[in-house]
Every structure is written in C-alpha cells, then in structure tokens.
C-alpha positions as CSV (number, residue, x, y, z in Angstrom):
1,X,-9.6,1.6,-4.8
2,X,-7.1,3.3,-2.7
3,X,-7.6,3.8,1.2
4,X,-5.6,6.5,3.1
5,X,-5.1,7.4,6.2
6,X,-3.3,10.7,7.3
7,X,-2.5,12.4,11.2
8,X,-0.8,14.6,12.8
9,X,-0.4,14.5,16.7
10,X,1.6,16.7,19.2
11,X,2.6,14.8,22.3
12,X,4.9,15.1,25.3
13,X,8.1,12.9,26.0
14,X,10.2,12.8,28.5
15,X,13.6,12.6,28.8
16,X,15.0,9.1,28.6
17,X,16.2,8.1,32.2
18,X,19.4,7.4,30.8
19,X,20.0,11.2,29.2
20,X,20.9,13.4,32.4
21,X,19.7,16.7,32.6
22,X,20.3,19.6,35.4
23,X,16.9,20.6,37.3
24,X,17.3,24.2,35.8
25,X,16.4,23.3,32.2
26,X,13.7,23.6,30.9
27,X,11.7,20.4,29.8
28,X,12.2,19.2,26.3
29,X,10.2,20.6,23.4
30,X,6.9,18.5,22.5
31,X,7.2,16.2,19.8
32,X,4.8,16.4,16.5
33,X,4.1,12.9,14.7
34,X,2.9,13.1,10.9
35,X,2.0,9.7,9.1
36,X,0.3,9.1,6.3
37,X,-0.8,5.7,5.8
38,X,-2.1,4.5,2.3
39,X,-3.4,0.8,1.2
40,X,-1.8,-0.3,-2.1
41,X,0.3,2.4,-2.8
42,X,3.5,3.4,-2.4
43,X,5.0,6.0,0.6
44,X,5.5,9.7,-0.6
45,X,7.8,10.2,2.1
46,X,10.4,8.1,4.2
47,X,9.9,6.6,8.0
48,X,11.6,9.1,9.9
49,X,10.8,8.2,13.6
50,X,14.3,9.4,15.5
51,X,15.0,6.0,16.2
52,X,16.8,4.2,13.4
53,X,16.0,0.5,13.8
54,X,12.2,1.0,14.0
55,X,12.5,2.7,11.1
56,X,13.7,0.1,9.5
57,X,11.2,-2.5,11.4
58,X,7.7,-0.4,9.9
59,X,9.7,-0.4,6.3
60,X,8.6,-3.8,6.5
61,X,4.8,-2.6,6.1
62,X,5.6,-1.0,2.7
63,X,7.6,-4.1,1.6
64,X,5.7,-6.9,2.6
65,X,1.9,-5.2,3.8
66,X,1.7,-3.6,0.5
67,X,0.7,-0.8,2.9
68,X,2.4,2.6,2.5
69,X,3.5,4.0,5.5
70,X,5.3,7.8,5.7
71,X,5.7,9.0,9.4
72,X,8.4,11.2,10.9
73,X,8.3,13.0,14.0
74,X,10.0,16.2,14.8
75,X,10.6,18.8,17.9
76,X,7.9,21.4,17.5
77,X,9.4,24.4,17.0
78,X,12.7,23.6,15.3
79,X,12.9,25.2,11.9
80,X,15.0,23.0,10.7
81,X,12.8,20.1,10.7
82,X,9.2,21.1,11.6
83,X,7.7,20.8,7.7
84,X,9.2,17.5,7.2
85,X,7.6,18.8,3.2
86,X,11.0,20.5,2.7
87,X,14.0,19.0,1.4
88,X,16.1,20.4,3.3
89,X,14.2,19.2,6.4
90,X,14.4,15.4,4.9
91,X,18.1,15.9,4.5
92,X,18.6,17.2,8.3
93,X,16.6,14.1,9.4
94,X,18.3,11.5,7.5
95,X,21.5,12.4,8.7
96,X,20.4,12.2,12.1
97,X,18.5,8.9,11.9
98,X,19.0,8.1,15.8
99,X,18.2,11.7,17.3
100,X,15.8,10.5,19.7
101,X,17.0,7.7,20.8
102,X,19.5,8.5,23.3
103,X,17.5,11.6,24.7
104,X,13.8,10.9,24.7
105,X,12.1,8.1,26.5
106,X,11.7,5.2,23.4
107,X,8.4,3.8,25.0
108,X,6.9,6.8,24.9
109,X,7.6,7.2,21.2
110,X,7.0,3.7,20.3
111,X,3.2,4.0,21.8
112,X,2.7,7.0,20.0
113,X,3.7,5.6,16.8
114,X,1.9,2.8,17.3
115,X,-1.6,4.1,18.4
116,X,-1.5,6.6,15.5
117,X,-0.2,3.3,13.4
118,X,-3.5,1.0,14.8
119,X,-5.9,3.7,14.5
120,X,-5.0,4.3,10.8
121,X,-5.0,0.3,10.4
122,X,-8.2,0.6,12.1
123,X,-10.1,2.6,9.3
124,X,-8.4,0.9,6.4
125,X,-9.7,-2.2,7.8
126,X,-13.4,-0.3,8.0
127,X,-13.2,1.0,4.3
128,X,-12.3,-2.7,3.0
129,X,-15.0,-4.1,5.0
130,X,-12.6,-7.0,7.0
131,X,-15.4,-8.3,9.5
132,X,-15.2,-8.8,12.7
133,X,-13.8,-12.5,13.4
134,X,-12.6,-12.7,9.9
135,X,-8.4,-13.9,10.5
136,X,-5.5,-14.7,8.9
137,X,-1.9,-16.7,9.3
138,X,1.4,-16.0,8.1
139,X,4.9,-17.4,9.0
140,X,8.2,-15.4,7.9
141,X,11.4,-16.9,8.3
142,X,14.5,-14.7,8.2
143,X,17.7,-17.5,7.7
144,X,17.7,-19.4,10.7
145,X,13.9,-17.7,12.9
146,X,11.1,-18.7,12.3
147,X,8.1,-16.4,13.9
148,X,4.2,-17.2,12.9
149,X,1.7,-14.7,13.5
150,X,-2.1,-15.0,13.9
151,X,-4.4,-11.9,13.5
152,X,-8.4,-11.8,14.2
153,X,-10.7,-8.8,13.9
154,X,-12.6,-7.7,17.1
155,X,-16.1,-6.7,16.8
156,X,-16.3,-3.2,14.9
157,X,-16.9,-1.0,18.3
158,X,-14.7,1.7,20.1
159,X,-14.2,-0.3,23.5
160,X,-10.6,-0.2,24.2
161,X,-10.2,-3.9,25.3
162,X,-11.4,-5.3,22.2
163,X,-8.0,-5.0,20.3
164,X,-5.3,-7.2,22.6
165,X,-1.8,-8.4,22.3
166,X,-2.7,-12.5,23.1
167,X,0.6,-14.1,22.7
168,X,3.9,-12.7,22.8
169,X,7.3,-15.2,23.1
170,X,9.9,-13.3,21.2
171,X,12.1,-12.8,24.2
172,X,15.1,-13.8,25.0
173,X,16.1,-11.4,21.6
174,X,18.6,-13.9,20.6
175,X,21.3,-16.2,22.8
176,X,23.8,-13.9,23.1
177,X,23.9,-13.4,26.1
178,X,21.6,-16.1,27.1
179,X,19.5,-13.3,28.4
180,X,19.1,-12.2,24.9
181,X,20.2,-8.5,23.9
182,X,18.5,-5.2,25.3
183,X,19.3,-3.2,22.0
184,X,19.2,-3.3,18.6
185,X,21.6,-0.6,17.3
186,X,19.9,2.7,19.8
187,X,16.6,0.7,19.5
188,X,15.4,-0.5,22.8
189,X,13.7,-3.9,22.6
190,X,12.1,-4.1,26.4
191,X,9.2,-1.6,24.8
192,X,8.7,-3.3,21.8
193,X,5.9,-5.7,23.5
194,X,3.8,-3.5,25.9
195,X,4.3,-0.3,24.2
196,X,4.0,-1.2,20.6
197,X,2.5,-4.3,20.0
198,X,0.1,-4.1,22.6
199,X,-1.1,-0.5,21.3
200,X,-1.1,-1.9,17.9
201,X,-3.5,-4.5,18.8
202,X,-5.7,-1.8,21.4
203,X,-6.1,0.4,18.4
204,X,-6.6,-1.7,14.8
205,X,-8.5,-3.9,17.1
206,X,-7.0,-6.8,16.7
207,X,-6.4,-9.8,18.4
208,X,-2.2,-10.6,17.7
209,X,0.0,-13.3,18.7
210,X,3.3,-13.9,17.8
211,X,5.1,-17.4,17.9
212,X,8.7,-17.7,17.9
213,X,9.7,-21.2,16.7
214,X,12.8,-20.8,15.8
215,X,15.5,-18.0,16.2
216,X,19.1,-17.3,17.7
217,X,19.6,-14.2,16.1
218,X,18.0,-10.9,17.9
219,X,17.9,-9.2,14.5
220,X,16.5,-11.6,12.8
221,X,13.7,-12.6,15.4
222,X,12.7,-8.8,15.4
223,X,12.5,-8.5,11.6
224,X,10.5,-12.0,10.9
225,X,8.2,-10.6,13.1
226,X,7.2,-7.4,11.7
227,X,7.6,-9.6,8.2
228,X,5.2,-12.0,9.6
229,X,2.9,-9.6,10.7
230,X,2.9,-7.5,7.7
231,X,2.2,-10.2,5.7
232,X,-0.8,-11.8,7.9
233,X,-2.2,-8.1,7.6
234,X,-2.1,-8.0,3.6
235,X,-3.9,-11.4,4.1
236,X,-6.6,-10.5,6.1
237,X,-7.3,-7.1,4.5
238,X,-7.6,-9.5,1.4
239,X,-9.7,-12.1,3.0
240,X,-7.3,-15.1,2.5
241,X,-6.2,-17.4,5.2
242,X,-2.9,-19.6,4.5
243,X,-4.5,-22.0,7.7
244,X,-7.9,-22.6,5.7
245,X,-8.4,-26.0,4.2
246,X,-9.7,-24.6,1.1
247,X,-7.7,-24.3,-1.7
248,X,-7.7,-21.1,-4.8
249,X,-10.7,-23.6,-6.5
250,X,-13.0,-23.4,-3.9
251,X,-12.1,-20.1,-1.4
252,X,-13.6,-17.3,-3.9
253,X,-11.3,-14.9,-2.2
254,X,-8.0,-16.5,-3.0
255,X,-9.8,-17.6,-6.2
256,X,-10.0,-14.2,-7.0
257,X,-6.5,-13.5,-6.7
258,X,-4.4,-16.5,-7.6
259,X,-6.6,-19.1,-8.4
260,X,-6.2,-20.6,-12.3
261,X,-8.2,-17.7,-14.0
262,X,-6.9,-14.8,-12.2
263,X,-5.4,-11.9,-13.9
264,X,-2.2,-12.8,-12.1
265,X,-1.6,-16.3,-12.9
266,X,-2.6,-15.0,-16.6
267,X,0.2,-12.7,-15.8
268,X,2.4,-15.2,-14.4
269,X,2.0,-17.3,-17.3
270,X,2.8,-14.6,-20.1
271,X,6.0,-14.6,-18.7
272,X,7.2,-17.8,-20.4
273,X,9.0,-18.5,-17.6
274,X,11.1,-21.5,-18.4
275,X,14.5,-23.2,-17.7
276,X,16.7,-26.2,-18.6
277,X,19.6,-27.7,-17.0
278,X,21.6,-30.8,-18.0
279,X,24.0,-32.5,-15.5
280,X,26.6,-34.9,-16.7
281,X,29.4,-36.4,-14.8
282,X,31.0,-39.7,-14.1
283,X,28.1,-41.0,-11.7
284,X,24.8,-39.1,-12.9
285,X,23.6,-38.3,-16.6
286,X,20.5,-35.8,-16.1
287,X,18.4,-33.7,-18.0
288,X,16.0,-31.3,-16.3
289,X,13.4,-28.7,-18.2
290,X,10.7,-26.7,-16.1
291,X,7.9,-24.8,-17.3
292,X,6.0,-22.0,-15.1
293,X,3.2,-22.5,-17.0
294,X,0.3,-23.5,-14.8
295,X,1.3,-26.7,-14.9
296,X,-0.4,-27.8,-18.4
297,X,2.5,-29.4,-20.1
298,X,2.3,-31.8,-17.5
299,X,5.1,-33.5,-15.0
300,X,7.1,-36.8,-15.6
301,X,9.8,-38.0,-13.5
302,X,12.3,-40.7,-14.1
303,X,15.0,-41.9,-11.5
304,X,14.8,-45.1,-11.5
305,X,14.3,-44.3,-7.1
306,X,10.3,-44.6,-6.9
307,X,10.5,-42.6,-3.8
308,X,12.3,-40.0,-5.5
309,X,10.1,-40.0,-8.5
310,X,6.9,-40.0,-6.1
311,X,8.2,-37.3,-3.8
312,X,9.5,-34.5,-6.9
313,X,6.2,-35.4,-9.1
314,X,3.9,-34.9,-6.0
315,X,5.4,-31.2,-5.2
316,X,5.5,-30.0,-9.2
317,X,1.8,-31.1,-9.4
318,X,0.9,-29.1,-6.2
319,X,3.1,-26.1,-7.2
320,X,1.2,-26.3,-10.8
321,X,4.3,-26.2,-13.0
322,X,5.7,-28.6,-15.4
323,X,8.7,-30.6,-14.9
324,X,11.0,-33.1,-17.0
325,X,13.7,-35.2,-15.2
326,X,15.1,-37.8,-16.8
327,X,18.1,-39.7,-14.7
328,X,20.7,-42.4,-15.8
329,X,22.3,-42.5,-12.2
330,X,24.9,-45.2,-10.9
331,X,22.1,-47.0,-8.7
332,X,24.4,-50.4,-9.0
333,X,26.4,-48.2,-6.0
334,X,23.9,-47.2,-4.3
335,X,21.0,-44.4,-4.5
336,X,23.1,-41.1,-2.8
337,X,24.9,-39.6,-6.3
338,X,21.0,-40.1,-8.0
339,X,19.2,-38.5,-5.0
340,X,21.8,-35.9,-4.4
341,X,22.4,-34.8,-8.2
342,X,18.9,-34.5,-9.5
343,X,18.4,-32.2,-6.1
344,X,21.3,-30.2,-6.9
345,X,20.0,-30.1,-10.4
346,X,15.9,-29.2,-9.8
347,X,17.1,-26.1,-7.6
348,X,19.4,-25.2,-10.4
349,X,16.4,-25.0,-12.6
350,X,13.8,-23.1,-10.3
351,X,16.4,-20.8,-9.5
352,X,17.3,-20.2,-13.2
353,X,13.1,-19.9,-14.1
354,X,12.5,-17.4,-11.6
355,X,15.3,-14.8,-12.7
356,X,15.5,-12.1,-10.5
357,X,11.8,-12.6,-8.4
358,X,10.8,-9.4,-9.3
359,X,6.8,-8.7,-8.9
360,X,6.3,-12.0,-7.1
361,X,4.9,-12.7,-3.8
362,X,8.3,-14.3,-2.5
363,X,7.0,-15.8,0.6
364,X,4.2,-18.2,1.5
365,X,3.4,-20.7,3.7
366,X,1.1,-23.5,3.6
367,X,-0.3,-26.1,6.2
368,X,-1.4,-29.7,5.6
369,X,-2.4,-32.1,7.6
370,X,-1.7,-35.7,6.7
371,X,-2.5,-38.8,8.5
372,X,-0.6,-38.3,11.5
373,X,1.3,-35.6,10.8
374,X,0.5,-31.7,10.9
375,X,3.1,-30.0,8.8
376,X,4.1,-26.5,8.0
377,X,6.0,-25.3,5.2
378,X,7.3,-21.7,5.3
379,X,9.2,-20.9,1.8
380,X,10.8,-17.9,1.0
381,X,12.7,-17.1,-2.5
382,X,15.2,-14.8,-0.6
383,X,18.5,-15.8,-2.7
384,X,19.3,-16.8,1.2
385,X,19.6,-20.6,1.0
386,X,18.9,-22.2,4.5
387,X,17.1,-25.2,5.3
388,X,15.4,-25.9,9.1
389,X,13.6,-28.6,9.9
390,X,12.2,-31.7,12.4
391,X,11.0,-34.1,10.2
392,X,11.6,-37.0,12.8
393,X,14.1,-38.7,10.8
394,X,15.5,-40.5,13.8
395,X,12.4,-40.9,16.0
396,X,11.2,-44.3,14.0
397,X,14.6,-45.9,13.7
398,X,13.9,-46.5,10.1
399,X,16.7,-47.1,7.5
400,X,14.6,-46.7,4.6
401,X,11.5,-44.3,3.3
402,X,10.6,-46.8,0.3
403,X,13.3,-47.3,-1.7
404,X,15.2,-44.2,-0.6
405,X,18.0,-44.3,2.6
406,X,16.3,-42.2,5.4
407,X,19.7,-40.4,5.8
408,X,19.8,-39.4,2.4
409,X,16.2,-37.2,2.9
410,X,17.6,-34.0,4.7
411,X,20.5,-33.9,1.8
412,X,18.4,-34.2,-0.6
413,X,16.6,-31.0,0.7
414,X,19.4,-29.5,1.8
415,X,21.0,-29.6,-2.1
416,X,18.1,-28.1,-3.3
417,X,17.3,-25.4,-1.1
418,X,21.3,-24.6,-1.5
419,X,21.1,-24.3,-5.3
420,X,17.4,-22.8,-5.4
421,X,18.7,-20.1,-3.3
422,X,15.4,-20.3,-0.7
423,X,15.0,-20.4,3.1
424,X,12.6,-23.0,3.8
425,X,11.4,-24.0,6.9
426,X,9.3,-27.3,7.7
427,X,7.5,-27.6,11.0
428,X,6.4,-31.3,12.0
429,X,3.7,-31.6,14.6
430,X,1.2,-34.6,15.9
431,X,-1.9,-34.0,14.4
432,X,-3.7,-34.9,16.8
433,X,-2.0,-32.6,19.6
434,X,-1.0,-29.6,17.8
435,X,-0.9,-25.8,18.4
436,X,0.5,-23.2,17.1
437,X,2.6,-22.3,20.3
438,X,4.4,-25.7,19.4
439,X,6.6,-26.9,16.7
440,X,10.3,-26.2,17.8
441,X,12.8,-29.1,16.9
442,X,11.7,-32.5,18.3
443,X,7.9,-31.7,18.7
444,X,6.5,-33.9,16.5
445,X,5.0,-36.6,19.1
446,X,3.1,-39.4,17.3
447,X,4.0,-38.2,13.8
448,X,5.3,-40.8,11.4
449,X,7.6,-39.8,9.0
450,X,5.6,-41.3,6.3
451,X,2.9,-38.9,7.0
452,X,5.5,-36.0,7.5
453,X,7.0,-36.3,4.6
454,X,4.5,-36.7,2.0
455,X,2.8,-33.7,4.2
456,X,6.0,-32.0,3.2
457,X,6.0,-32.4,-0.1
458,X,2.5,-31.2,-0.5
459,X,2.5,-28.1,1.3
460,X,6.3,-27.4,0.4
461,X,4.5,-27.6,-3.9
462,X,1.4,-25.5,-2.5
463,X,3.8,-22.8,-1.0
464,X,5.8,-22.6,-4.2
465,X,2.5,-22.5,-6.0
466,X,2.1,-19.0,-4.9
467,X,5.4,-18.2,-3.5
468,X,6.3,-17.7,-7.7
469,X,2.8,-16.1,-8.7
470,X,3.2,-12.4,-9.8
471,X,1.0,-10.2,-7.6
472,X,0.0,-7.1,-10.0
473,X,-0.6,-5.0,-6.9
474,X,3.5,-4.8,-6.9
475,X,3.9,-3.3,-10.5
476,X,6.7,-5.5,-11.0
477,X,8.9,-3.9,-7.7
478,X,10.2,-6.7,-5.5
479,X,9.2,-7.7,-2.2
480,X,12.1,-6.4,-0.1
481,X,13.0,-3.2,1.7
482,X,16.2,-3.2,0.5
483,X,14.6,-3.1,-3.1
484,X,16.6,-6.3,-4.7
485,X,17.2,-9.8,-4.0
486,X,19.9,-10.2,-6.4
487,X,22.7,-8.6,-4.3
C-alpha cells in the first residue's frame, strides 16, 4: 500500500537583501508551493523549487528514500507558470532552474519547502504506523565525506518542540576557503541548517542529527547528507536499524525484507549472479569464481598467507556468497605480490558479478563491535572506487598481523576497492568510549588492531550482504538520481 501526500500553499517572500529594488515598486508577487509527496512510488512531476541545487539536494528523496517527491513553486499570477500541469509551464521552469534565487529571500523558501516537506513526512509516518521512539542509522559516503545521520520519532502529538534538529556539524562546507563556501551554484548554504533542517525536524517530528566525519568537498558534504538522511528515513519507515545488534535471523523486520527467505533474496538469487577471473603472471597464478547465491555452495580460500585466508573467508561468510580462490604466489619473496594480486583479483570478480547494480540497494552500512574495537563500515557500489580509513595501523608499532606485514593491509584494501569499483569507508573507535560525534582519523583510543580488523572484516561482509540484495520496491531502476552508475 501506497501513502500520499499532496499541498498547496500561498506564502509571501521577500526580496532577497542582495536584489535591489526602488521604494516605488510594488512588492513581489506571492509565491504558490504544490508538492505531492508519495511513499513507494515514483514522482509524476519534477522538483522545480526556483533554486537549482536544492532541487537537486530533495532528488535525493526519490533516489535513495524510495519516497516520491514533486514540488515546484511559482509566482501567483504568472500565466506562464501558474498550472505547473501544463507542458508548456514545465518547459518555462526548466529553463529557468535558478529564478528565485537571486531575487527572493532563499530562507524564506527553504522553510517553506521544508515545513510542507515535514508535515507530509509527518502523515506518511502516521499511515505506516512508525512509533514514537522507534529510530534508525544510516551513513552515506560521497568519495572522500563521510556524514552519519540518526533519526528518532517524537511522541505522536502536535506540540511544536517535539520534532528538533539535535546535532548539526556540516560547517565549514568544505576547506576552500578554510571558512568553507557560502554557495553552492545560486544555493545559499547559511539557511540550509536553521531554516531547513530545523523545520524538517519541527514538522515530521523528528529528532535529526547529522555527523560529518569526514569531508573536504562542499558538494559532497551537502549531498551525503541528504543521501544519509534519505536513507535513515526509508529505514525507519521500514522499521530496520543498521545500529541494532540483531541480525535478518532474529529482527522480524529486516527478516522480512532481506533475511534468507525473503522474496528479495529469492530474487536476488534467481539472478545467477556469478563471475570468474583467472590471474596469471610471472609472480602470482590465481583462480577466483564467486557465486551470489546465498552463500550455499560454500567458501574456501587458499593462499598459502593464513591471515589472508582468515580475513577473505570471514567477509564471504558474512556477506553470504560463495567464493573460490586458489593462489600459487611467490611467498619464497615475500607475501606483497600474493596479498596484492588476489585483492586486485576478488574486486575484479565482485565487480564483474554485480553487472551494472541495477535494482539493488547499493549502499549499507553496518556496525560491529569487537573486543576493543567499535567499527563502522560504510560501503557503497558507486563505480567510484575510494578507500578512507583509521584502522590504527601505526598506533601499536606492529610489523606483523599474523603472518601478513602490517603495511601490506591498507593495499590490500586499497586494490580491491580500486578494482571493485566501491567507496568504502571504515570508522575505528574504542569501544569502550565511543559516540557517534567521534570517529575522524586517529580516534580510535584503546582499539587494537587485532580487534579492528577482524571487526572490519565482519561488518565490511555484513554491509556487502545487503549492499548486493535486490530491493523489489525499485522495479529493477537503480539507486541514483542520475539514473545509472555505469557512466
């Protein structure tokens, strides 16, 4: 079942302070909002807010909520766009995607189109019957940001203080300048925290907080928020929670949707989803096949490195898919052209099994705690390779993990994330001392890289578990608002 929301508001906004105007005009023309907002299905009409970028920003909802968002907003009064219906009145708008921007005050329109946003949220929220303090987690990274996002339901009343923004740290927007940028193309980012977010929060009634981990990149931070957000929203209109300790065999929620019996791991499975990639040169002779079959053909390993076997058998298990490596390697060198080659090899594989990603959930992100490490893994098949970390490689001045150089860890990730074509972020934190404001490069405190990196390896296998799972809702469209990840 479907739940839709639709509006239609007239408001007043002022001219920006920016746009000069003589004391003898008259005052602008009210501006009318129309949004329709529907759960699980896709928009009828485009985002059409007069300011580009935050068009692009609440395309995100469509994309990655699963939620379909149409909302444009017009001057009343002007035929040539007041029944946004029209083709013709779609054709004006999109060729005048920044009309408001310069002239109109941007907070103004971003509160308005985030209380109608909230309050539409708000009722789906009501129809799916989300309860109060149910919540959910969700980190997106875009290339080098990271940004986690935490959303709670407030009890179901109309008291305006029970929705509330409770951690915001996206500024500075980037390093350049160190003060971060004002803009995004004509978007103004000054607004985006006390008049969006914090009337998103006030009108869903929601308790938000964003967490910037990582990010250099203004752009980027923006997006991987509203990608973060959208995706903790899908999760707590679903009733899953990435953060929960349960697992798809024993949360009936995520049971329901991805567990071993679902319809979409049946789905996932009828895809035959396989791939096999051989690797002979001078130094390595390897033979890789991989299954995305649930994992019932079963996972074997053979390096001749046990810390290598250990680590690739322990993340196939957890991401339930069967995997065959066999390895002659020159280990009478030493272990870098065996460690490095099957890595370079196993993303080979995945990358070749999951073809173009189409229909799949694409991002995930798991948490595990383990011994003294609390680790994160956020893992997204964007055809974007970047690996970011702080496993504390250097903080225990070992030389070896096992039977594996320490130095050779972070390549060995590296060359597989590279020929996987994922970003994948890893967050390292001390178990005992950990929050979710935390986790930037060094933070790990007491964490031993024992702990961290067999924490790794679980959650990194448990976040490609469903990372790869088809989701049915998606009708076989990919998770992206640009509509492909193959260009």
């Amino acid at each position: 079942m479907t739940s839709t929301s639709m509006a239609t508001v007239t408001f007043q906004c002022p001219s920006s302070s920016s746009a000069t105007a003589s004391s003898s005009e008259p005052p602008p023309a009210d501006l009318m909002l129309q949004a329709e907002i529907t759960d699980l299905v896709k928009p009828t009409k485009p985002i059409l807010t007069g300011v580009g970028f935050l068009d692009h920003m609440l395309d995100q909802l469509n994309s990655h909520a699963q939620i379909g968002v149409s909302l444009s907003i017009t001057e009343t009064g002007d035929e040539t766009t007041t029944t946004t219906t029209a083709p013709s009145a779609e054709i004006a708008l999109h060729h005048n995607r920044n009309r408001l921007a310069a002239d109109r005050s941007q907070a103004q329109i971003f509160a308005q189109v985030a209380t109608t946003l909230g309050t539409q949220l708000h009722g789906i929220m009501e129809e799916k019957n989300v309860l109060p303090g149910a919540s959910s987690f969700f980190g997106c990274p875009l290339d080098e940001a990271l940004v986690l996002v935490t959303l709670e339901r407030c009890c179901n009343d109309d008291s305006p203080q029970a929705g509330e923004l409770t951690h915001y740290n996206l500024q500075p927007y980037g390093h350049f300048p160190p003060q971060g940028r004002t803009h995004l193309g004509q978007m103004e980012l000054q607004p985006l925290q006390d008049s969006f977010w914090q009337n998103v929060a006030r009108h869903a009634q929601l308790k938000i907080a964003f967490y910037k981990i990582r990010g250099e990149n203004a752009h980027h931070i923006v997006e991987a928020a509203f990608k973060a957000f959208s995706r903790s929203l899908r999760n707590l209109i679903d009733g899953i929670n990435t953060t929960a300790s349960g697992d798809d065999d024993s949360h009936s929620k995520m049971a329901q949707l991805y567990g071993p019996s679902s319809a979409n791991v049946q789905a996932s499975v009828a895809l035959e989803r396989r791939s096999a990639v051989s690797r002979k040169t001078r130094e390595t002779n390897i033979d890789t096949t991989l299954l995305l079959d649930n994992g019932t053909a079963g996972t074997q390993v053979s390096m001749g490195l046990k810390g290598m076997d250990d680590f690739w058998t322990l993340v196939s298990q957890e991401a339930r898919v069967s995997l065959q490596v066999s390895c002659h390697g020159d280990l009478w060198i030493d272990e870098h052209h065996t460690s490095e080659d099957v890595a370079i090899a196993l993303g080979q594989v995945w990358n070749q099994a999951l073809g173009t990603k189409a229909g799949l959930n694409r991002m995930w992100c798991w948490t595990v705690t383990q011994g003294t490490a609390h680790v994160r893994v956020i893992l997204d098949l964007s055809n974007r390779p970047m690996l970011t970390h702080n496993l504390p490689l250097r903080q225990h001045g070992k030389e070896h993990l096992e039977d594996v150089p320490v130095e050779m860890l972070e390549h060995v990730l590296d060359s597989f994330v590279v020929n996987a074509r994922m970003t994948l972020h890893v967050v390292v934190q001390d178990s005992q001392n950990y929050s979710d404001s935390d986790g930037a490069d060094g933070a790990t405190g007491n964490a031993t890289l024992e702990d961290a990196w067999k924490g790794m390896a679980i959650a990194l296998g448990r976040a490609m578990r469903y990372a790869i799972l088809v989701d049915q809702r998606r009708a076989g469209a990919t998770a992206s608002s640009k509509g492909t990840l193959s260009v």
